[in-house]
N, C-alpha and C positions, 0 to 999 in steps of 0.2 A: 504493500500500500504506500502509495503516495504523499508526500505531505503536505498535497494539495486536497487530498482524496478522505483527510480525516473526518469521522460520523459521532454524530453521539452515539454512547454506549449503555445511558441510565438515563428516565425518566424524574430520575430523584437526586436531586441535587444536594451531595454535602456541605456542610458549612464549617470548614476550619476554623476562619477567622471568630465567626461567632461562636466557636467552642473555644477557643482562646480566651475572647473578652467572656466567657461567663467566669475565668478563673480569676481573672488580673482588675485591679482596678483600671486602668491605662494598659495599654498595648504600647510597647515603642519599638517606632520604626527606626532605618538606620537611615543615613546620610546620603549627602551625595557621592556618588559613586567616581564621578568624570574631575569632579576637586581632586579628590583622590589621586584616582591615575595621575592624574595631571605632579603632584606631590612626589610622585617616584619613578618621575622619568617620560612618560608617555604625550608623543603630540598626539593632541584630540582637534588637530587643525583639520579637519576632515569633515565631507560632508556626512559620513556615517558614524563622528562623533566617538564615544566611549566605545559602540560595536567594532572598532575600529580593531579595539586591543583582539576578541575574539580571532582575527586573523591573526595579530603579530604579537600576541603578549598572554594568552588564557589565564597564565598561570601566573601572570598579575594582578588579577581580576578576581582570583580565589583569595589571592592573599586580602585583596581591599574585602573582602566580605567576612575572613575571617576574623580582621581585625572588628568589624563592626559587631560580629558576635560576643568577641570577648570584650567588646566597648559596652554591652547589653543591650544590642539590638535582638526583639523577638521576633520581627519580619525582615527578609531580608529581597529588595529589588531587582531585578537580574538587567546585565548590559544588554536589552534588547528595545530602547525608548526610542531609538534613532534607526534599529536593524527596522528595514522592510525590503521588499525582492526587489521594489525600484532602487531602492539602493542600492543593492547587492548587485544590481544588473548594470548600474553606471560603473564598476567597478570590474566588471566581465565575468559576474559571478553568474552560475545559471541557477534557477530554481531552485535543486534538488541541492547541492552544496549551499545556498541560504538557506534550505531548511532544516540542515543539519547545523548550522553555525548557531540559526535562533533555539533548539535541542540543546545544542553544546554552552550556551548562555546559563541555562537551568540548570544543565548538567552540574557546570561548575560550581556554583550556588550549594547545589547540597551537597555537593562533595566538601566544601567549606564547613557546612552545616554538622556533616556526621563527623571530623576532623574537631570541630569544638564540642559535640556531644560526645566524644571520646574520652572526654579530659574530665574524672570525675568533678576535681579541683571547680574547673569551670564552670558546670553545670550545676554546682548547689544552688538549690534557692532558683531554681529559673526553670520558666517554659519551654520545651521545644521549638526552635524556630520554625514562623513557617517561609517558604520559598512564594514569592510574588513574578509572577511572570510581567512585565514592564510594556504597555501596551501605550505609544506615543500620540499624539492625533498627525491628521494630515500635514498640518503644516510642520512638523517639524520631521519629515520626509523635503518638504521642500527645503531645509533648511535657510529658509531667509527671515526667523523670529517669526513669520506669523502665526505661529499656536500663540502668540501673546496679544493676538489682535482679531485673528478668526474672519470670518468674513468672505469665504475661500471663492464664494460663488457657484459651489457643488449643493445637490438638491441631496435630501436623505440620501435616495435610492444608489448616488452616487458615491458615496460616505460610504454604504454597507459595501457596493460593490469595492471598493479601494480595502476594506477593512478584513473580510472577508479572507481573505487568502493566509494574512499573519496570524487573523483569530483562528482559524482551522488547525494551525501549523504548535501554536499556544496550549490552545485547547488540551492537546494531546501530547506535552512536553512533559510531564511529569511534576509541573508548578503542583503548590495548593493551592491559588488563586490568582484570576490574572486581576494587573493594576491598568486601569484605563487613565492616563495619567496627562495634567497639564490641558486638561481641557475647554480651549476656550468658549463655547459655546455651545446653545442648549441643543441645534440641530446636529451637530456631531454625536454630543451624550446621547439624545432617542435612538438614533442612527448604532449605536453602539450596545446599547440596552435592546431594542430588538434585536441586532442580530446576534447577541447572545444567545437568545431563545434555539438557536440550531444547533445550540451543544448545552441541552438542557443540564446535566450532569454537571457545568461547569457553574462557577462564581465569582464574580467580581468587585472591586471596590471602585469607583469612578470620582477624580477628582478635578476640580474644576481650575485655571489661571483666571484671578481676579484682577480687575482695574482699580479697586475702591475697596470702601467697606459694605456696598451694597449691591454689583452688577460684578457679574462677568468680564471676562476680558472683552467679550464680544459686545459686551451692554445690555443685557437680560439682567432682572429683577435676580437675585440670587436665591433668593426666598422661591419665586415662580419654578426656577431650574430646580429643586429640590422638590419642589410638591409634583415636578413633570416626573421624575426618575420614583418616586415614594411608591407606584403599583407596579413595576418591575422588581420581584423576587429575587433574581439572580445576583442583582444589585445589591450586596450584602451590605454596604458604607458609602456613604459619598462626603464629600470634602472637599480639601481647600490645599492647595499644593502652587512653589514657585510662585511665589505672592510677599510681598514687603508684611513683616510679623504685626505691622503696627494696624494694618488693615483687618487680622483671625477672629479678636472679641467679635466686632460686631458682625461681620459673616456667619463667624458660630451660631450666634446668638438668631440671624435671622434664620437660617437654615433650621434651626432644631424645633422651633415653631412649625416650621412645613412637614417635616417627614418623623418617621419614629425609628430611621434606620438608623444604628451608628454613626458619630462623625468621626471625621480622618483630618488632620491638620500636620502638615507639614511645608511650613514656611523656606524662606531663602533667610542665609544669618543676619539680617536687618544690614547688610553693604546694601551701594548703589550701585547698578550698572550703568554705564555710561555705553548708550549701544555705537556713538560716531567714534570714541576712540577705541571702545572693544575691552574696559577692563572696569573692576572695579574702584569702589573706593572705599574709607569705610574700613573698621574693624569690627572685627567677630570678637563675642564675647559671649563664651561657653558659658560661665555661671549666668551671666543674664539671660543667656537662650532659654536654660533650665527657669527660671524667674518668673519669664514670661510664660512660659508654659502652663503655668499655675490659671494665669486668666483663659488661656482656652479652654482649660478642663472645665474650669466655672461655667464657661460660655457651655461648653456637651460635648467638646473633643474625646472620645478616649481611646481613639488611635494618633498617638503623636512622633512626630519623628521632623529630619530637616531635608531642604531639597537644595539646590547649588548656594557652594559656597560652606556647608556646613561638612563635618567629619567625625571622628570618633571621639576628639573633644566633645563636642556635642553632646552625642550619645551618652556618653561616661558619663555628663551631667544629668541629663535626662534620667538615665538607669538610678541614678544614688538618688534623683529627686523622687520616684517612683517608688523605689522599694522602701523611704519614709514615708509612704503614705500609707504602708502594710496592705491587707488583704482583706 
């Protein structure tokens, strides 16, 4: 079989994530990944980004996931937010070797995964991680920022068709759930929540790029996007990701009034990017990440973790602020 060709196999969809959070007050997520790489050696000057290392570094990419585990990350991302076939195809990849690469993505992941649950030392006091298949939207196939502005000019039908091929390929990678991640708008998110439905057995978390503390990157009501995704099941969490930290309270706050699903929060470390000269500015500050975190709980976050810019600093603070909050 193909790994274009993959089928649902159950009518009954598990829910990891949600047997996680029945244990944990917070769930924490791990960091960015492409900061990372980027930290020990790797150009991500590419338009396929972090998947990049999957060709030329795998086992760089274990190590950045390893470290997040023993930073006490309980979900961990896989380098596939940027992998699609059109990318893989500008690169003179064909099909069948991309869909081994996006495989080889997850693979790594838990091989990371059972490498820290090896170590009893490690594993005191903590959940099993679970592996998150990293599901990008359109524009960031384009790589020209627009997931941070949306707007692409594609109708659904054309979203599920673009989406379709990686979600097939995911589906049946051996994730426990994939992440629909960086989402700027609400017609992407349906587009992505129906076609889930053709791998009933699977589950997802969907999270949104915001402009504000109230709309989408794309301009929707954030509140609206959250009550649209609330009768899609497979939809286990939706949330708030690559968004300025100062903007999470009142997102949180509106989204948990719309929906009764989980929220997911995972901010960028409060820098600025500066998109005309390409860097940031701006210092990270691990114990204040941790800080802050305290208000999105309040708001209803209780999947939290960072998106670019943040690292296992982060995490290490998150985890020690998390496990002061006991059980």
């Amino acid at each position: 079989m193909s790994f274009l060709d993959a089928r649902p196999v159950s009518a009954t969809p598990a829910n990891p994530l949600g047997a996680l959070l029945a244990r944990v007050p917070v769930a924490v997520l791990d960091g960015a990944l492409a900061t990372e790489l980027e930290r020990r050696g790797a150009d991500l000057r590419d338009p396929l980004w972090s998947a990049k290392q999957l060709i030329e570094a795998p086992d760089r990419i274990r190590e950045v996931h390893l470290d997040y585990f023993r930073a006490g990350a309980d979900l961990a991302s896989t380098a596939t937010y940027q992998a699609t076939f059109e990318g893989f195809a500008r690169r003179g990849i064909g099909a069948g070797e991309a869909g081994r690469l996006m495989h080889a993505a997850v693979a790594i992941a838990r091989a990371a995964r059972e490498e820290f649950w090896a170590d009893p030392a490690a594993r005191t006091g903590r959940e099993r991680p679970l592996i998150a298949a990293s599901i990008g939207p359109y524009g960031a196939m384009l790589g020209d920022g627009s997931e941070y502005r949306g707007g692409y000019g594609l109708d659904r039908a054309a979203l599920r068709a673009f989406h379709r091929p990686r979600l097939a390929t995911l589906a049946r990678s051996g994730a426990d759930v994939l992440a629909f991640e960086t989402v700027p708008g609400l017609e992407e998110a349906l587009a992505l929540a129906e076609l889930l439905a053709e791998w009933p057995d699977v589950t997802a978390w969907l999270s949104f790029a915001c402009r504000d503390g109230a709309h989408t990157a794309e301009g929707q009501p954030i509140a609206v996007a959250a009550a649209a995704l609330d009768p899609h099941p497979q939809i286990v969490a939706i949330g708030v990701n690559c968004t300025a930290p100062r903007h999470l309270p009142e997102l949180l706050e509106r989204m948990a009034v719309a929906t009764a699903k989980p929220l997911i929060a995972y901010p960028n470390s409060g820098e600025c990017y500066d998109a005309e000269a390409k860097r940031w500015h701006g210092t990270a500050d691990p114990a204040g990440f941790a800080q802050a975190a305290a208000a999105w709980r309040r708001a209803g976050a209780r999947i939290i973790g960072g998106c670019c810019r943040t690292g296992p600093a982060e995490i290490r603070a998150l985890r020690a602020w998390v496990d002061a909050l006991g059980r």
